[in-house]
C-alpha positions in Angstrom: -16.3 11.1 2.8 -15.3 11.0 6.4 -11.1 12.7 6.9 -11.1 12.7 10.3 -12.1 15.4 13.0 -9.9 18.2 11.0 -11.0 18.1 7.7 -7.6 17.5 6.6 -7.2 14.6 3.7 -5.9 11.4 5.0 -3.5 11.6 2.2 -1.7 14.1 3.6 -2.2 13.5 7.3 -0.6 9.7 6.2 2.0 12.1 4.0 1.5 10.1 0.8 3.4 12.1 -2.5 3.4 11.7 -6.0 5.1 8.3 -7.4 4.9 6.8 -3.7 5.4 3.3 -3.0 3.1 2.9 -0.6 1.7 -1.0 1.2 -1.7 -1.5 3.1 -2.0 -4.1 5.2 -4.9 -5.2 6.7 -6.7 -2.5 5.8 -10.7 -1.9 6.0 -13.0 -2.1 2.9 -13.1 1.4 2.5 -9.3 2.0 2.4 -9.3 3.7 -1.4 -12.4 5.9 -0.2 -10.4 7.0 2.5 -7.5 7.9 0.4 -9.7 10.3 -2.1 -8.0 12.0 -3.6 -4.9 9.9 -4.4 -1.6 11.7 -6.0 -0.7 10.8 -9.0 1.2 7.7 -9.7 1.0 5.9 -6.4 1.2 2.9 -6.2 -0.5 0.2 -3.1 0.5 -2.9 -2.7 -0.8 -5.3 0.0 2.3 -6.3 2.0 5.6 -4.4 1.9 9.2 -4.9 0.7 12.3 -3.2 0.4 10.6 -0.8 -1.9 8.2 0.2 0.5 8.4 4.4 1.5 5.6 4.2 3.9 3.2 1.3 5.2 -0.2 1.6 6.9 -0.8 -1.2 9.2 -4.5 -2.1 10.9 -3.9 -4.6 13.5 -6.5 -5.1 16.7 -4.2 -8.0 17.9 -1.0 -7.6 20.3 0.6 -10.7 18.8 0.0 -9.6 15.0 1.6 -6.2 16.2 4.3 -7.4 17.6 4.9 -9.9 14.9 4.3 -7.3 12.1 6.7 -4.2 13.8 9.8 -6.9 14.6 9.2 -8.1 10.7 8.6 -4.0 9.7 12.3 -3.7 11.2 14.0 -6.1 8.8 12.1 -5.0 5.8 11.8 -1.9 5.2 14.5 0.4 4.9 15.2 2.4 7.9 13.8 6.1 6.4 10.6 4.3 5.6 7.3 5.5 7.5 5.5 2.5 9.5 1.6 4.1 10.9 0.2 2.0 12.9 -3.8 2.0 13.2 -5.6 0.5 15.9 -9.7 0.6 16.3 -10.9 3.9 18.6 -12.6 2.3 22.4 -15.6 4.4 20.5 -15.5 2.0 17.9 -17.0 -1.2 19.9 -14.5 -3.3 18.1 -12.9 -5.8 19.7 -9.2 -5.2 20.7 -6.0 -5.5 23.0 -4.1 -2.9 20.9 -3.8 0.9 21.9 -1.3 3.8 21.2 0.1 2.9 24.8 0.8 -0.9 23.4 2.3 0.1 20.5 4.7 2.5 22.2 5.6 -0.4 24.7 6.6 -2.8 21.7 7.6 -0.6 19.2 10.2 1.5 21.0 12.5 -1.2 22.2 12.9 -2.6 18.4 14.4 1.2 17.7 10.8 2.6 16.1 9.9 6.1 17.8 6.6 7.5 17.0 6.3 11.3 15.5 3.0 11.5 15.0 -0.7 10.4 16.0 -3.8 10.9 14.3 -7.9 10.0 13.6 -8.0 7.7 10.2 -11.8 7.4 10.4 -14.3 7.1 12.6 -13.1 3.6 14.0 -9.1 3.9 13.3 -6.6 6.0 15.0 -3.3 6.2 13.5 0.4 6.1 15.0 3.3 7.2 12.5 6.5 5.1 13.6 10.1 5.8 12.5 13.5 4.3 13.0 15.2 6.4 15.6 17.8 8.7 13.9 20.9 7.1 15.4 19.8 3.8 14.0 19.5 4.9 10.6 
């Protein structure tokens, strides 16, 4: 099982708690694997609503980003957690996506990012917020 270059369990890189409403969108195959071990009583669903604490999106696509943050904005509520995962250049994968794209679109829709870090060994990971004063 593959957490990334620390060690540290994507669980709680991601910040996933007990009881979480959590949505995966787009993820790889392997998604569950990567989230061994899983806190009791959370529960994945494959697109997110108004329930939604945090979502994990995989795009490779600028339009689907863009597309997905703007609709991200009117969905979720604005103390929900929106990472962002986008294939490494290591990976080979084809791509127009990078943690500099997603900064470009995401902060003028009031997202700031807080955090980055490796999901696998072909994902990196961007964790966006609403900026406080538009809370």
């Amino acid at each position: 099982m593959t957490h990334g270059y620390s060690g540290t369990p994507l669980v709680q890189k991601l910040g996933i708690k007990p009881g979480d409403h959590i949505a995966a969108i787009n993820p790889p195959e392997h998604y569950l694997e990567l989230l061994d071990p899983m806190p009791a009583g959370v529960r994945i669903d494959e697109d997110a609503s108004a329930e939604t604490r945090l979502v994990h999106l995989f795009v490779t696509e600028q339009s689907v980003l863009e597309a997905q943050l703007a609709r991200m904005r009117t969905t979720l509520v604005p103390t929900a957690v929106l990472w962002v995962s986008w294939p490494k250049r290591t990976s080979k994968m084809p791509t127009d996506v990078s943690e500099d794209i997603i900064r470009e679109l995401a902060l003028p829709m009031g997202w700031v990012d807080v955090k980055v870090c490796a999901v696998d060994q072909v994902w990196s990971g961007l964790k966006l917020m609403v900026r406080t004063a538009l809370r």
